[in-house]
N, CA, C and O atoms as a Maestro MAE file, in Angstrom:
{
 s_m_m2io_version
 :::
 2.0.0
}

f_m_ct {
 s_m_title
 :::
 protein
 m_atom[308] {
  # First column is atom index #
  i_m_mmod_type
  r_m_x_coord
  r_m_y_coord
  r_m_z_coord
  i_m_residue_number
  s_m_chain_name
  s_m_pdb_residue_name
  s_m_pdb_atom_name
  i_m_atomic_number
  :::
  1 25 -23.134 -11.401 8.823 1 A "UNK " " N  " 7
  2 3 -22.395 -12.643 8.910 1 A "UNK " " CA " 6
  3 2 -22.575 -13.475 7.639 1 A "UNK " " C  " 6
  4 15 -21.642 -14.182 7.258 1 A "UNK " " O  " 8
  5 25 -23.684 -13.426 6.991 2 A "UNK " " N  " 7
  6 3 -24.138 -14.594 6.123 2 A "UNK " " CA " 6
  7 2 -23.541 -13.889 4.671 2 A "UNK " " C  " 6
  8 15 -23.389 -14.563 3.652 2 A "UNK " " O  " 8
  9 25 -23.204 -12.300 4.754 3 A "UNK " " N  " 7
  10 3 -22.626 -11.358 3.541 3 A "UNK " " CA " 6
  11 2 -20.983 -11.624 3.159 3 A "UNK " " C  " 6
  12 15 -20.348 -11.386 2.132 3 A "UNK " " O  " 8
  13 25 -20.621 -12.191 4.380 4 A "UNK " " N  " 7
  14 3 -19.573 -12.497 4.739 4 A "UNK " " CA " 6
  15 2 -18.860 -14.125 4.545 4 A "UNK " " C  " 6
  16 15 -17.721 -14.452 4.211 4 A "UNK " " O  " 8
  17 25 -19.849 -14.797 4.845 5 A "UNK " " N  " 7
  18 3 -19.502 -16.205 4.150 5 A "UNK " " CA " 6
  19 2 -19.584 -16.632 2.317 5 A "UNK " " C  " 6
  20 15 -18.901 -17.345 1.582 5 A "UNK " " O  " 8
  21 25 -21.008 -15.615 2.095 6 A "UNK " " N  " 7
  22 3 -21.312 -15.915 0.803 6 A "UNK " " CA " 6
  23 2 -19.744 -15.379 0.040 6 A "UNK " " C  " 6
  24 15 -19.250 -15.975 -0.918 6 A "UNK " " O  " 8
  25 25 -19.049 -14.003 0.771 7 A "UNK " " N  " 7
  26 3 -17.668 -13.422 -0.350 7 A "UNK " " CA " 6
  27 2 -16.727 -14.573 0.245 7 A "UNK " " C  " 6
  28 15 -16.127 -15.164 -0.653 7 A "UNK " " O  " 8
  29 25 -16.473 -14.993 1.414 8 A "UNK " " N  " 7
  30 3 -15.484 -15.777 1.356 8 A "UNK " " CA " 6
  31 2 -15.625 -17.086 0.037 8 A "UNK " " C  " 6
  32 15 -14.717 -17.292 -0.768 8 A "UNK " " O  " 8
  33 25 -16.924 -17.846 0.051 9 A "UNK " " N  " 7
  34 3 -17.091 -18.659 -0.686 9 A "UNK " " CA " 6
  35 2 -16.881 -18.564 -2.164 9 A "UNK " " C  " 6
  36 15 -16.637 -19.388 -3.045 9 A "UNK " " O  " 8
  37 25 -17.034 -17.477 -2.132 10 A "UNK " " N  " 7
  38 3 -16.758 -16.959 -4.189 10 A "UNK " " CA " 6
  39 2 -15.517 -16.541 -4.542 10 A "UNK " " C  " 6
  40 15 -15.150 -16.410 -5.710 10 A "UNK " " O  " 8
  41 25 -14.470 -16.200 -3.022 11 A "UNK " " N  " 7
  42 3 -13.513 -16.175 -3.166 11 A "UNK " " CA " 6
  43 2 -12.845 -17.201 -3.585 11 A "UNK " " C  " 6
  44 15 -11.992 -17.185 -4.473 11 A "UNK " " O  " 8
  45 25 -13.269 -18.269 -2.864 12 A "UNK " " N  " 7
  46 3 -12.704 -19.490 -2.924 12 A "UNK " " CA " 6
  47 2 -13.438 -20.573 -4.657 12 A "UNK " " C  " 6
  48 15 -12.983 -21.498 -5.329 12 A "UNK " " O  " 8
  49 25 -14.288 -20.019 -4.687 13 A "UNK " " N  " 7
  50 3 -14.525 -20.635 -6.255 13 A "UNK " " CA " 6
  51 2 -13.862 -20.179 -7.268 13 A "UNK " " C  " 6
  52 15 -13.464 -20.875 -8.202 13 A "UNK " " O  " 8
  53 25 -13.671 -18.758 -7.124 14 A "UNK " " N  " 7
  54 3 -12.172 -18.568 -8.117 14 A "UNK " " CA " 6
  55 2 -11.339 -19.033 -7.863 14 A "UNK " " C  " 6
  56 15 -10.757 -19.580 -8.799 14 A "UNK " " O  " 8
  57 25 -10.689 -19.153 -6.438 15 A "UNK " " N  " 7
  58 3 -9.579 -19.375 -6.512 15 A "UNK " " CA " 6
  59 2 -9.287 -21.381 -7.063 15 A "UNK " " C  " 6
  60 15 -8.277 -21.930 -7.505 15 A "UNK " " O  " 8
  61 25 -10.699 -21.944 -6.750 16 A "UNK " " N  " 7
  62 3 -10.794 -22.950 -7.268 16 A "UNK " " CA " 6
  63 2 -10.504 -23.678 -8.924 16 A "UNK " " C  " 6
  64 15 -9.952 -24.659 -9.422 16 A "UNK " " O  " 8
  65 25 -11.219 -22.566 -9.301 17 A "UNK " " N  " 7
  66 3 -11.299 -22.645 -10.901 17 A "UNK " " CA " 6
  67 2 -9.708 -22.536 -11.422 17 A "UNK " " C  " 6
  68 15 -8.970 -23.219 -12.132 17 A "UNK " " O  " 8
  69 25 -9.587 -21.104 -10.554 18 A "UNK " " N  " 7
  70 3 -7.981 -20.954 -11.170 18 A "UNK " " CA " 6
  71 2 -7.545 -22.166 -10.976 18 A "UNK " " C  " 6
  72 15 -7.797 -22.966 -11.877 18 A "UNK " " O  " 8
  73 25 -6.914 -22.575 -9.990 19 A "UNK " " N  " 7
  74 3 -6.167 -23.325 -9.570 19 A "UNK " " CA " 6
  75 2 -6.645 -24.722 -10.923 19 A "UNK " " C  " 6
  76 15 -5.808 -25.285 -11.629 19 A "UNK " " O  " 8
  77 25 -7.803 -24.927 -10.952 20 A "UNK " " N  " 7
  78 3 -8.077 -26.085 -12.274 20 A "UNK " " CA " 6
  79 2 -7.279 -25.989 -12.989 20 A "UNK " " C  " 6
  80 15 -6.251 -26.649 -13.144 20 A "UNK " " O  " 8
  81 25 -7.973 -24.517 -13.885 21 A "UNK " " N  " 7
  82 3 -7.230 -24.313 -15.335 21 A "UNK " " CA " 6
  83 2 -5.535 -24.769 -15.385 21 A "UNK " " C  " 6
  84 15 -4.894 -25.404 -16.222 21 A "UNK " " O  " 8
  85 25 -5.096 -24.038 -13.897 22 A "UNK " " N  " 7
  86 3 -3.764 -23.496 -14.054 22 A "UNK " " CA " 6
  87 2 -3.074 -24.668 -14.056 22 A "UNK " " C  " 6
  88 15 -1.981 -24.568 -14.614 22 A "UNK " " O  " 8
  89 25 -3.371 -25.889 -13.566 23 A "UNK " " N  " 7
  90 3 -2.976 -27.206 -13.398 23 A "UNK " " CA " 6
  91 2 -3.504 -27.805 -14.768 23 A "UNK " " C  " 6
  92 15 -2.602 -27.996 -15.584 23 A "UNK " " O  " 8
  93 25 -4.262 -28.003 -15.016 24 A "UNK " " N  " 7
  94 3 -4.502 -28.619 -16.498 24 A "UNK " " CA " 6
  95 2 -3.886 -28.112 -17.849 24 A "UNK " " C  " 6
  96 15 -3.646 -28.853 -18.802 24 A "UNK " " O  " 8
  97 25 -3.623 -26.545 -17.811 25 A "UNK " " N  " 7
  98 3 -2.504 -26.064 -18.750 25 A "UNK " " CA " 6
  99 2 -1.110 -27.014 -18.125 25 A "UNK " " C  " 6
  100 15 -0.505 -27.899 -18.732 25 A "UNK " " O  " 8
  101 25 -0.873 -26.544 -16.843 26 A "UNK " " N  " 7
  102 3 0.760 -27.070 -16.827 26 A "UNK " " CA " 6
  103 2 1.036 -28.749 -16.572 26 A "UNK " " C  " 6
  104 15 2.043 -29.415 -16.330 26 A "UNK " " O  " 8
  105 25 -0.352 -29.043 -16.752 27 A "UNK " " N  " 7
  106 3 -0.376 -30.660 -17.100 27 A "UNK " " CA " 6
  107 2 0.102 -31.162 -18.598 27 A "UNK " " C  " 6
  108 15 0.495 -32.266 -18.974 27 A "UNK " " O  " 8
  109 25 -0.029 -30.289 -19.095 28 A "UNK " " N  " 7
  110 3 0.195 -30.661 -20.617 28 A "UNK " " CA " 6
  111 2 1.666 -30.707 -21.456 28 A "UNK " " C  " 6
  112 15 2.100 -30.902 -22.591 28 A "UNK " " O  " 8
  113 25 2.239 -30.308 -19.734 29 A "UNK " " N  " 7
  114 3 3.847 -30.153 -20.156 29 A "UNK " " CA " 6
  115 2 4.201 -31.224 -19.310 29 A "UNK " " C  " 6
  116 15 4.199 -32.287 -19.931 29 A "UNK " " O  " 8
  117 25 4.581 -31.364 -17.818 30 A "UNK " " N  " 7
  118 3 4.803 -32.313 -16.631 30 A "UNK " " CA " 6
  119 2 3.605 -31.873 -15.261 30 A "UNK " " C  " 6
  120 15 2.589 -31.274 -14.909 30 A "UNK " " O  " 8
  121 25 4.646 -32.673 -14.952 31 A "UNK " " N  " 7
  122 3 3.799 -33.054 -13.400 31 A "UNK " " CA " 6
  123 2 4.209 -31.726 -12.337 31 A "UNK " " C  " 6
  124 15 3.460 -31.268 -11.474 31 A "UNK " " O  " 8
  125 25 5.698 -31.222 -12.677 32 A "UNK " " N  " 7
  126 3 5.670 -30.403 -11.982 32 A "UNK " " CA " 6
  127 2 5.339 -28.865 -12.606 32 A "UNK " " C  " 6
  128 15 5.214 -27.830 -11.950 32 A "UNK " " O  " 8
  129 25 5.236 -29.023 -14.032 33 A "UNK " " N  " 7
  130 3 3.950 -28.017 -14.574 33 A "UNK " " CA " 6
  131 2 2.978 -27.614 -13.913 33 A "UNK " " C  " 6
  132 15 2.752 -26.516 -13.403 33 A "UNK " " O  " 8
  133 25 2.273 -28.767 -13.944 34 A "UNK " " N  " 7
  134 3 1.013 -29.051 -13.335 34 A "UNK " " CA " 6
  135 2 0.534 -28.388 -11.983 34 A "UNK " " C  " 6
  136 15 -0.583 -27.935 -11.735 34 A "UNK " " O  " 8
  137 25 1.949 -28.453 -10.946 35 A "UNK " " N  " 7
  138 3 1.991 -28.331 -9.663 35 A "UNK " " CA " 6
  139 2 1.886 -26.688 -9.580 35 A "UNK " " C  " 6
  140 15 1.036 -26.121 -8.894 35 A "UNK " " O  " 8
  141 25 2.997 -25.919 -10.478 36 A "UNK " " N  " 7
  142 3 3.238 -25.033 -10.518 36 A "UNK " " CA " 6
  143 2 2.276 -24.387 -11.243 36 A "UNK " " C  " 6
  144 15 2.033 -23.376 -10.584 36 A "UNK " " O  " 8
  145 25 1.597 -24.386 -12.209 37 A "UNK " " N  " 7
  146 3 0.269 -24.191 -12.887 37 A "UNK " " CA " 6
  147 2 -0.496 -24.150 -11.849 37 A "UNK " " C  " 6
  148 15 -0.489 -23.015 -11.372 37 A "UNK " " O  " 8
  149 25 -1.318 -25.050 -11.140 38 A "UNK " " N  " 7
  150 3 -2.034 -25.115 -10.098 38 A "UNK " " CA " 6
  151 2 -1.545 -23.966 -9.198 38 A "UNK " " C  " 6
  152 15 -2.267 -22.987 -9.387 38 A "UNK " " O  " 8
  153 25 -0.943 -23.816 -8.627 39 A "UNK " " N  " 7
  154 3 -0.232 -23.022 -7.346 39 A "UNK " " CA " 6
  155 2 -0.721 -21.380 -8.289 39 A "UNK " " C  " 6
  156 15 -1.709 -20.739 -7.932 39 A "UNK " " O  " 8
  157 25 -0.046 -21.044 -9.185 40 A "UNK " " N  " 7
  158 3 -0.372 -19.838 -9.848 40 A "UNK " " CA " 6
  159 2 -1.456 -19.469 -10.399 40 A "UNK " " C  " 6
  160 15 -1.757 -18.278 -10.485 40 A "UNK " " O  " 8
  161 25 -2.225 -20.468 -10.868 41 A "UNK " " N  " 7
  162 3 -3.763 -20.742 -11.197 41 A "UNK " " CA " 6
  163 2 -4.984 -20.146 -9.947 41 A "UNK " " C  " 6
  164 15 -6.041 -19.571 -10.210 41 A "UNK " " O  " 8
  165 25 -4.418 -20.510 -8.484 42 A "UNK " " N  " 7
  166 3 -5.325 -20.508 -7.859 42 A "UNK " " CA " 6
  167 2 -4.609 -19.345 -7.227 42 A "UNK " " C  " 6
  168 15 -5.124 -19.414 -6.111 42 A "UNK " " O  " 8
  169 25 -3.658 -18.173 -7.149 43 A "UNK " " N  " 7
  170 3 -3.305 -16.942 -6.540 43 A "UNK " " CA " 6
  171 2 -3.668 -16.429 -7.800 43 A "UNK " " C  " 6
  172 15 -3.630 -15.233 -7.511 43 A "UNK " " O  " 8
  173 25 -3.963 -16.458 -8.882 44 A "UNK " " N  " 7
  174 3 -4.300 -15.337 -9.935 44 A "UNK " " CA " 6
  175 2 -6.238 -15.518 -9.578 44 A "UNK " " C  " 6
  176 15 -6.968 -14.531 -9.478 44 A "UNK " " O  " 8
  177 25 -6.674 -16.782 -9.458 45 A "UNK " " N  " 7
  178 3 -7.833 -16.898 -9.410 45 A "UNK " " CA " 6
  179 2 -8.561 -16.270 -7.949 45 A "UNK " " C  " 6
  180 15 -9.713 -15.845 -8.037 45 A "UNK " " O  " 8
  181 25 -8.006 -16.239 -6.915 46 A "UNK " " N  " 7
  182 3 -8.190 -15.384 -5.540 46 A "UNK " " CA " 6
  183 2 -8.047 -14.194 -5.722 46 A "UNK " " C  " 6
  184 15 -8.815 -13.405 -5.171 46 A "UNK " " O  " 8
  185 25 -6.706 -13.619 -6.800 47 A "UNK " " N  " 7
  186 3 -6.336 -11.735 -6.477 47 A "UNK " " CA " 6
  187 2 -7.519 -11.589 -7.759 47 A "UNK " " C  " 6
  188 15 -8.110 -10.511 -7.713 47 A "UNK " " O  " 8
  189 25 -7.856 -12.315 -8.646 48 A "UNK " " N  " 7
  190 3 -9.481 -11.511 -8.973 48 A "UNK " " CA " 6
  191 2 -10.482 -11.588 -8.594 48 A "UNK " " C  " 6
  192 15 -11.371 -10.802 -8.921 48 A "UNK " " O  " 8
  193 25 -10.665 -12.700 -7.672 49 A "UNK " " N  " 7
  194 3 -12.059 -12.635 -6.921 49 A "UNK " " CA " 6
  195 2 -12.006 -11.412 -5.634 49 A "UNK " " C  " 6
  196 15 -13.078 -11.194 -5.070 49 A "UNK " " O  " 8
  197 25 -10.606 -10.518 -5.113 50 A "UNK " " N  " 7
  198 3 -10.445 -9.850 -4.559 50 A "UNK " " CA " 6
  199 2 -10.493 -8.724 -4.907 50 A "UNK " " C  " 6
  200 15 -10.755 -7.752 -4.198 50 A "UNK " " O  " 8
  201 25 -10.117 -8.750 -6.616 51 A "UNK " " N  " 7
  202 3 -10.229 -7.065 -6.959 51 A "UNK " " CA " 6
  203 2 -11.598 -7.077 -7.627 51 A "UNK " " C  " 6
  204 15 -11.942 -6.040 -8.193 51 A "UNK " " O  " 8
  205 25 -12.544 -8.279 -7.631 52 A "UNK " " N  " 7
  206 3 -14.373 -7.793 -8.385 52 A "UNK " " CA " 6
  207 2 -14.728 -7.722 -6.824 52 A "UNK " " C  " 6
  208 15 -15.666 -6.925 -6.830 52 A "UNK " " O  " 8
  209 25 -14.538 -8.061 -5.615 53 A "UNK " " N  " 7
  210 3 -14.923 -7.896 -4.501 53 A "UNK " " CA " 6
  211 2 -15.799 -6.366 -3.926 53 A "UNK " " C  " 6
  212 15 -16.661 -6.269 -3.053 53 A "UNK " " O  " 8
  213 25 -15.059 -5.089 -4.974 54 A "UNK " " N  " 7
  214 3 -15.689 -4.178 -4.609 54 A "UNK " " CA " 6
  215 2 -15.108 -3.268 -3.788 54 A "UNK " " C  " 6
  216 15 -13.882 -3.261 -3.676 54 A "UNK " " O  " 8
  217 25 -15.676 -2.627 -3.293 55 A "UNK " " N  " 7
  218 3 -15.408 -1.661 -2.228 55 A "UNK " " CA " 6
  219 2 -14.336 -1.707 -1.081 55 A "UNK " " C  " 6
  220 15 -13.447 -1.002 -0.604 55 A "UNK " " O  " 8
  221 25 -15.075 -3.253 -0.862 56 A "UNK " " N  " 7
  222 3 -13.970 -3.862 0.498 56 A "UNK " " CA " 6
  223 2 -12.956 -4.436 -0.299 56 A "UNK " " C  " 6
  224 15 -12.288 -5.272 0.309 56 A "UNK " " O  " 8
  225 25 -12.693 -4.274 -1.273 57 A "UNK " " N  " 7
  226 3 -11.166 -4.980 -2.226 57 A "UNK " " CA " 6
  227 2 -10.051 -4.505 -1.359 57 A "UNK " " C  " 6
  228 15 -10.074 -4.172 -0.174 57 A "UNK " " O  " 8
  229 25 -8.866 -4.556 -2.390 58 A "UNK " " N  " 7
  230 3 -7.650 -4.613 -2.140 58 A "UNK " " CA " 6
  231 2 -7.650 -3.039 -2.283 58 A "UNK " " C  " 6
  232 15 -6.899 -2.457 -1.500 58 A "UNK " " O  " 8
  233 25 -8.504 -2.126 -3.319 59 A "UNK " " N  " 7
  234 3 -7.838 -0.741 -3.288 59 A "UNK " " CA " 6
  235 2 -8.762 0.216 -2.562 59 A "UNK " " C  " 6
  236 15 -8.857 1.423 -2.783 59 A "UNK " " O  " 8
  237 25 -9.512 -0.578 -1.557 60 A "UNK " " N  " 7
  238 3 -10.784 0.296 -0.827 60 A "UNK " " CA " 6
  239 2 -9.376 1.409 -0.330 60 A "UNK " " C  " 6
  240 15 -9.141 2.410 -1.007 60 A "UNK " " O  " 8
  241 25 -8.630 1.106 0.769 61 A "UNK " " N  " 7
  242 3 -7.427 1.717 1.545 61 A "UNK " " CA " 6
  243 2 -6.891 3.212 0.086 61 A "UNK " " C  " 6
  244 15 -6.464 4.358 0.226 61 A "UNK " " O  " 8
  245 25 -7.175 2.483 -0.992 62 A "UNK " " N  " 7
  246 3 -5.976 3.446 -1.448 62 A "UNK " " CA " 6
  247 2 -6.751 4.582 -2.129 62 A "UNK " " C  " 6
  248 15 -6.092 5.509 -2.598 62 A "UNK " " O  " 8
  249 25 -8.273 4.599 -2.241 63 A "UNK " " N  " 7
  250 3 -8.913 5.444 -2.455 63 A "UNK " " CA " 6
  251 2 -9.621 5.924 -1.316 63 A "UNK " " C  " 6
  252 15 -10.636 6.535 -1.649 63 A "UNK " " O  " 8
  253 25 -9.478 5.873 -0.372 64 A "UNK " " N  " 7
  254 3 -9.670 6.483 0.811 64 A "UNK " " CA " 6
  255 2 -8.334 7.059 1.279 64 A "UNK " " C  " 6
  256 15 -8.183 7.583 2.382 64 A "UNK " " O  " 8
  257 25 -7.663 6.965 0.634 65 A "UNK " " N  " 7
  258 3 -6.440 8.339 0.999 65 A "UNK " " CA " 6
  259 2 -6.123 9.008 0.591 65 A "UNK " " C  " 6
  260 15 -5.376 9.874 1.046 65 A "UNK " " O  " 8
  261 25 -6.852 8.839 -1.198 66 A "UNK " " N  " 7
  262 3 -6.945 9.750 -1.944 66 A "UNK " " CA " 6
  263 2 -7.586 10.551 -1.362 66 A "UNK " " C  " 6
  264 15 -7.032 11.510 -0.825 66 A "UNK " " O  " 8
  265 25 -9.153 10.338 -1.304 67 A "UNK " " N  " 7
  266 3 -9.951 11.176 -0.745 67 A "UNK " " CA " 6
  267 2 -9.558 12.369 0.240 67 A "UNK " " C  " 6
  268 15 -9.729 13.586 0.175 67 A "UNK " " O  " 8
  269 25 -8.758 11.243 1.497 68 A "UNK " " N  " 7
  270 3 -8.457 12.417 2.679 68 A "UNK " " CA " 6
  271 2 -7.368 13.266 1.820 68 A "UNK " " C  " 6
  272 15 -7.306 14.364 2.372 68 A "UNK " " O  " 8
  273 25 -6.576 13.237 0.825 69 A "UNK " " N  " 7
  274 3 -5.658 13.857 0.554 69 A "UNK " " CA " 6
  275 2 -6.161 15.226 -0.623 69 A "UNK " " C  " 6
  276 15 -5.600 16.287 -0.897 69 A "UNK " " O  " 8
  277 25 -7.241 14.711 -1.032 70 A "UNK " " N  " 7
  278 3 -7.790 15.972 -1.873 70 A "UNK " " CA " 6
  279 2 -9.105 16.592 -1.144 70 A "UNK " " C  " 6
  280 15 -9.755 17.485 -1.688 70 A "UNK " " O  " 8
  281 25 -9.381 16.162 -0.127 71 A "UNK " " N  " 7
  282 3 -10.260 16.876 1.238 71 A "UNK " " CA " 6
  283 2 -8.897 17.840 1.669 71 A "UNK " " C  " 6
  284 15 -8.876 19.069 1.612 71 A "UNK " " O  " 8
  285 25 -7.908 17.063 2.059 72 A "UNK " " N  " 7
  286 3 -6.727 18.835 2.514 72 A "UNK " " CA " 6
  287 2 -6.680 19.630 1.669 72 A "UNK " " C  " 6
  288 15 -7.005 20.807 1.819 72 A "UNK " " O  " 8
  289 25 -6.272 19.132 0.642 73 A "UNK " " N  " 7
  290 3 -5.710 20.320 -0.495 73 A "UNK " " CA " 6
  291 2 -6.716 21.268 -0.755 73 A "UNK " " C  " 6
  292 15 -6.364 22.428 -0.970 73 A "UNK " " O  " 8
  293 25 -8.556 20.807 -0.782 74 A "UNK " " N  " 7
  294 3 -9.347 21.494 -0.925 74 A "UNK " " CA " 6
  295 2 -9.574 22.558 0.260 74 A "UNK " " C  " 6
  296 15 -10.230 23.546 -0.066 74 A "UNK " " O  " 8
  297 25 -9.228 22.510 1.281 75 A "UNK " " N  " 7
  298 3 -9.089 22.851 2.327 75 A "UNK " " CA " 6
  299 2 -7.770 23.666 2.764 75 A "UNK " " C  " 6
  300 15 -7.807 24.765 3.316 75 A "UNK " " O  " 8
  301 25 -7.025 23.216 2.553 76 A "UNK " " N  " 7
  302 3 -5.998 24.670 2.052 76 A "UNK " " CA " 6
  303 2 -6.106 25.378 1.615 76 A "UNK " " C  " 6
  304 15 -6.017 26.422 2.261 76 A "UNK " " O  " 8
  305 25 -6.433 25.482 -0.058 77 A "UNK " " N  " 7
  306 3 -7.606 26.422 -1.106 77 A "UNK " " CA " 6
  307 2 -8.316 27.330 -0.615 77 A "UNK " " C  " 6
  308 15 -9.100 27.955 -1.330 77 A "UNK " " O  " 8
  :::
 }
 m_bond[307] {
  # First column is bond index #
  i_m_from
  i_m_to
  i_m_order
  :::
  1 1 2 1
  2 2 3 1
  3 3 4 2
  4 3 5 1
  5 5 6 1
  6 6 7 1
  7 7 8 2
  8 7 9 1
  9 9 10 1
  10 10 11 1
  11 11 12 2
  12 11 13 1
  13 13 14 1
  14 14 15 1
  15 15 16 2
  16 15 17 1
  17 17 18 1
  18 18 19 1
  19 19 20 2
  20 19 21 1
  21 21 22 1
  22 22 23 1
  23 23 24 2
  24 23 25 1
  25 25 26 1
  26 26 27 1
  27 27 28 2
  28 27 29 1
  29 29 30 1
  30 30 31 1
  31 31 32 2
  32 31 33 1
  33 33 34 1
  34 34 35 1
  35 35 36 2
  36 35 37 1
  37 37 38 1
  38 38 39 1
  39 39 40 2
  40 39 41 1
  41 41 42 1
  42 42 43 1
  43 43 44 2
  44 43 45 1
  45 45 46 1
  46 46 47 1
  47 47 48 2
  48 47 49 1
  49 49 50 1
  50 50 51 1
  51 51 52 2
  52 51 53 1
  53 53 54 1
  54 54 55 1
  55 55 56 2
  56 55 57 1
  57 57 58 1
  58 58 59 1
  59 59 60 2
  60 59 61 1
  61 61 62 1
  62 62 63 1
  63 63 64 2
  64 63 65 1
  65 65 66 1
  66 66 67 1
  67 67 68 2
  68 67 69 1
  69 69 70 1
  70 70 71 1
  71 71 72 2
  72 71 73 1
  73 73 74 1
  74 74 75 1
  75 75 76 2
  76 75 77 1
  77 77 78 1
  78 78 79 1
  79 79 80 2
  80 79 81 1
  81 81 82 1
  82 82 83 1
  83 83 84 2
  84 83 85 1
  85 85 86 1
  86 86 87 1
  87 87 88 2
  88 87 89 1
  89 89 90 1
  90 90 91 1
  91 91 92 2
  92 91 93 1
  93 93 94 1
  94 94 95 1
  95 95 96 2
  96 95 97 1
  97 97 98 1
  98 98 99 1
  99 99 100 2
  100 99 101 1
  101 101 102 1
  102 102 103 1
  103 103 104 2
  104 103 105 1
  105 105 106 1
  106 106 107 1
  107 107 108 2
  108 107 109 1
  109 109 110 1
  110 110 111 1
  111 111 112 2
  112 111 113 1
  113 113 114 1
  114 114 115 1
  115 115 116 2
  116 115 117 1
  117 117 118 1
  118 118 119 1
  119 119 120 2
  120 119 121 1
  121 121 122 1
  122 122 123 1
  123 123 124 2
  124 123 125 1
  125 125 126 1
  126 126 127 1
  127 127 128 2
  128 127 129 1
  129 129 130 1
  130 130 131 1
  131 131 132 2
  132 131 133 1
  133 133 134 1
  134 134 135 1
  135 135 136 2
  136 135 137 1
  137 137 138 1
  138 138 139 1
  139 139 140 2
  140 139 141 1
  141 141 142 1
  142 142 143 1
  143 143 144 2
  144 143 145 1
  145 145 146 1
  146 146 147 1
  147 147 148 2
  148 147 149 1
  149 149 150 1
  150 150 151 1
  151 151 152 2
  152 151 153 1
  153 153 154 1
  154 154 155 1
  155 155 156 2
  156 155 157 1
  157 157 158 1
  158 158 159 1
  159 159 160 2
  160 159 161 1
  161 161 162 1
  162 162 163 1
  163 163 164 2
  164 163 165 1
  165 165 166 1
  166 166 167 1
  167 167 168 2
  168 167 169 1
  169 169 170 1
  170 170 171 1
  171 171 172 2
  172 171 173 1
  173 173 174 1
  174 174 175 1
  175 175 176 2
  176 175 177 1
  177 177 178 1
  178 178 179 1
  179 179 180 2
  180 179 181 1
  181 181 182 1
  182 182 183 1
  183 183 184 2
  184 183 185 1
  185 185 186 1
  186 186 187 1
  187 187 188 2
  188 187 189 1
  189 189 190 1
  190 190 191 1
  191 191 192 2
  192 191 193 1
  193 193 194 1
  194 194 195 1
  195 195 196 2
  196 195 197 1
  197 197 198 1
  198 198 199 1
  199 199 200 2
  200 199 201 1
  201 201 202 1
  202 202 203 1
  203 203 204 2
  204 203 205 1
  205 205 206 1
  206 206 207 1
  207 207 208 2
  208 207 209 1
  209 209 210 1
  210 210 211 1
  211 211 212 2
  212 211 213 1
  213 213 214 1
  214 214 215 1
  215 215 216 2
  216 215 217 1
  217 217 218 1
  218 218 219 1
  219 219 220 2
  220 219 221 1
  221 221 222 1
  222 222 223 1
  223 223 224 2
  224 223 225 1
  225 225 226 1
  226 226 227 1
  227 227 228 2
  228 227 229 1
  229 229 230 1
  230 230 231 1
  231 231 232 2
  232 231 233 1
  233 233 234 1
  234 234 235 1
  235 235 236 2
  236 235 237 1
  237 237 238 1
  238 238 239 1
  239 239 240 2
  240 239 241 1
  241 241 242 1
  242 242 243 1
  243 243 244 2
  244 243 245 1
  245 245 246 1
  246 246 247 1
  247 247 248 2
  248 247 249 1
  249 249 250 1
  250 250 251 1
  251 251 252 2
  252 251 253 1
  253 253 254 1
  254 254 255 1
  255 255 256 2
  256 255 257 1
  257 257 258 1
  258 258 259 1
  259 259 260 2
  260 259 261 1
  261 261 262 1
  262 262 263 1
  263 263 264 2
  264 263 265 1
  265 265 266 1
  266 266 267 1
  267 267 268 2
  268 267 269 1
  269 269 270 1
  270 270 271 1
  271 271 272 2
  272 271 273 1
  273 273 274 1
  274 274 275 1
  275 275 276 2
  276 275 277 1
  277 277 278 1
  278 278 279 1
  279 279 280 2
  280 279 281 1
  281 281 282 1
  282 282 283 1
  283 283 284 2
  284 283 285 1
  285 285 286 1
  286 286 287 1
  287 287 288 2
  288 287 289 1
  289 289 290 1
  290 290 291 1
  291 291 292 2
  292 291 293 1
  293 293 294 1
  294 294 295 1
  295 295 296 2
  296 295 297 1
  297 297 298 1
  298 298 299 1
  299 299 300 2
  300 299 301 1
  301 301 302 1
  302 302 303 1
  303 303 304 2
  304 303 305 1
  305 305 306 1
  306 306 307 1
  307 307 308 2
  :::
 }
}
């Protein structure tokens, strides 16, 4: 449980940070820069705290089907 709060929380500090930067770049143009900066700031800053996440990431699924898929073929062989 407590492995589990600590990744949500670091999720959310990237996605924090992003969201800073991304608003303080598009501050430097307008307000709705800013908005839109922010908004993209903090989904770029979440999908990397999701892909350093590891194992349980976003591509755990897609290398585990690799796997089962070159477990058949080896197995056909």
């Amino acid at each position: 449980m407590g492995s589990r709060i600590r990744t949500a929380m670091s999720r959310a500090k990237y996605a924090a940070v992003g969201a800073a930067v991304g608003a303080a770049v598009g501050g430097l143009w307008s307000r709705n820069a800013a908005s839109t900066g922010g908004a993209l700031g903090g989904l770029a800053g979440a999908t990397l705290a999701e892909l350093k996440s590891g194992a349980g990431g976003v591509f755990a699924d897609a290398e585990d089907e690799s796997d089962d898929a070159d477990a058949e073929t080896d197995a056909a062989a």
